[in-house]
N, C-alpha and C positions, 0 to 999 in steps of 0.2 A: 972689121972690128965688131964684133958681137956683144951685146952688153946684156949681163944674166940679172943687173940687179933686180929689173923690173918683173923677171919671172920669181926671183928668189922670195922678192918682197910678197908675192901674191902668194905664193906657197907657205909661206912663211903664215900672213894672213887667214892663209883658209885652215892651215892647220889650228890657228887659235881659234877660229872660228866655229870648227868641227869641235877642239878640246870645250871651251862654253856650250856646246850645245850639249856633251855630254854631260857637263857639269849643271846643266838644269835641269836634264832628263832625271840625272839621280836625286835633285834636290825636290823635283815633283815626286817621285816615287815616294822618297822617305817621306815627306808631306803626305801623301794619299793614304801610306802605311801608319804612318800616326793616327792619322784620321778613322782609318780604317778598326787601332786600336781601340778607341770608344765606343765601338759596336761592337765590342764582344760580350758584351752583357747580354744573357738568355733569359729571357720571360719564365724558364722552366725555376731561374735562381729565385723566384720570388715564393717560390716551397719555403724558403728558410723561414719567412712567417709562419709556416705551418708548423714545421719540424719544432722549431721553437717552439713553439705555445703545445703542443703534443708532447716534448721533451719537459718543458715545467710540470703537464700532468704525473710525467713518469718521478719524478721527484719530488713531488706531495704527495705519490703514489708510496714511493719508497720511505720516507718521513712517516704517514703511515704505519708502515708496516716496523719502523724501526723505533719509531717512538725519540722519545728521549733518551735512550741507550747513548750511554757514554761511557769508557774508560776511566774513573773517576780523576786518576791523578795524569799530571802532565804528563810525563812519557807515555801511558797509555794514551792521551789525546793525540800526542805525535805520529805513535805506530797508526792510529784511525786516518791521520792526514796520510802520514807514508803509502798507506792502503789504497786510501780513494786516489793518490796522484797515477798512484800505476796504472787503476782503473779507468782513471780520465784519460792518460798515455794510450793504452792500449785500446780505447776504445777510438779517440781521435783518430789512430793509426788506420782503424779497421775501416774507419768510414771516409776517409779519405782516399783509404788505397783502392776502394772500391768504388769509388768515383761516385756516392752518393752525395746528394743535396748537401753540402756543407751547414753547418751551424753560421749563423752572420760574421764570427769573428773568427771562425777557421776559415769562411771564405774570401775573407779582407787578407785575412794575414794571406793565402795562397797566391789571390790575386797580386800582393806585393811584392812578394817571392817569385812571380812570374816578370813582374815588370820590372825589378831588380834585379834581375839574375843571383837571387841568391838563395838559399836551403828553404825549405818549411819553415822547418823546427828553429830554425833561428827566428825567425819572421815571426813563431808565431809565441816566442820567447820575447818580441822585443816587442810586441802589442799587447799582449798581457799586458808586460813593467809600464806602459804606457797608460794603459787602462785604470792597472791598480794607481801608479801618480798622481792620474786623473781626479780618481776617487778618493784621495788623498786630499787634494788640493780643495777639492769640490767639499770634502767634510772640514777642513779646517776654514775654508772662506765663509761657509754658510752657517757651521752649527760651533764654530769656534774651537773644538776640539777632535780629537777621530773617532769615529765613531764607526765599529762595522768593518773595518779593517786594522787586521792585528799581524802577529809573523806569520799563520797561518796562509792568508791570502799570498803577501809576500815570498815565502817559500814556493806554495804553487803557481806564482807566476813567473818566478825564477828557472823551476826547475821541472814543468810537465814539458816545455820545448826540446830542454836537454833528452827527457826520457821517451817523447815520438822517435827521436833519432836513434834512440837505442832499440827500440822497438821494431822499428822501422830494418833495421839487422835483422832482426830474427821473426819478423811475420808478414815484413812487403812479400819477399819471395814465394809463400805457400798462399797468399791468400790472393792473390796474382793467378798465379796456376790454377786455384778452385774459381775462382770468377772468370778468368778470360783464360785460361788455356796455356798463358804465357808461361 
């Protein structure tokens, strides 16, 4: 008479055994790999203080040179917004896809976009609306009314994310090939 329980039960055993140990192995990895995530930050991203404060001169630069020039009546100030979004659109694109020093809030939004899996241009549509909220909230707590944000702002926080993505159709591909080859 042979009795198999006694082997069944160890096999049994060490299979769960073996199954837990895999089951830690992965829980240490994805641990290490998280961990691993908070060191992706490069010392070289601390350019964006440069870029930035170089990028305000370019814009007192241009102020400047632009003056007070305005379109007097309101559809003329629109076509002026409609103008700079595209500008803004297409230049995010350009500097993005060429893997330059992010501006602080294209690099936030990227990095979110990375750790969410989800678009740019979305990302960096819903940090804008955030931003602008922000300043929203921040001028009616402190100065009792808004001040410094109008549709203007709102439109372009709305709608420069929508227009990377459009952009992003028709100038990732060539500017891709001129920079890297791809």
């Amino acid at each position: 008479d042979l009795d198999f329980s006694d082997a069944f039960t160890n096999a049994v055993e060490e299979k769960q055994v073996a199954e837990q140990q895999k089951l830690k192995a992965k829980i240490e990895q994805e641990e290490e790999e998280d961990l691993g995530d908070t060191a992706e930050f490069q010392p070289i991203q601390l350019l964006q203080i440069v870029f930035s404060t170089v990028f305000g001169y370019f814009v007192d630069f241009a102020k400047l040179l632009i003056g007070d020039f305005v379109i007097p009546t309101y559809f003329g100030r629109l076509t002026m917004l409609g103008i700079s979004i595209v500008l803004i659109a297409v230049g995010i694109t350009l500097y993005m896809d060429t893997e330059l020093v992010p501006m602080s809030t294209e690099g936030l939004s990227s990095c979110l976009a990375k750790k969410l899996n989800k678009p740019f241009p979305t990302m960096k549509t819903v940090m804008d609306c955030v931003i602008v909220g922000t300043g929203l909230t921040l001028s009616l707590v402190f100065l009792g009314k808004l001040d410094g944000i109008r549709e203007g702002t709102i439109i372009t926080a709305v709608v420069v994310g929508k227009l990377i993505a459009v952009c992003r159709k028709w100038i990732s591909a060539p500017v891709k090939k001129i920079c890297f080859g791809e």
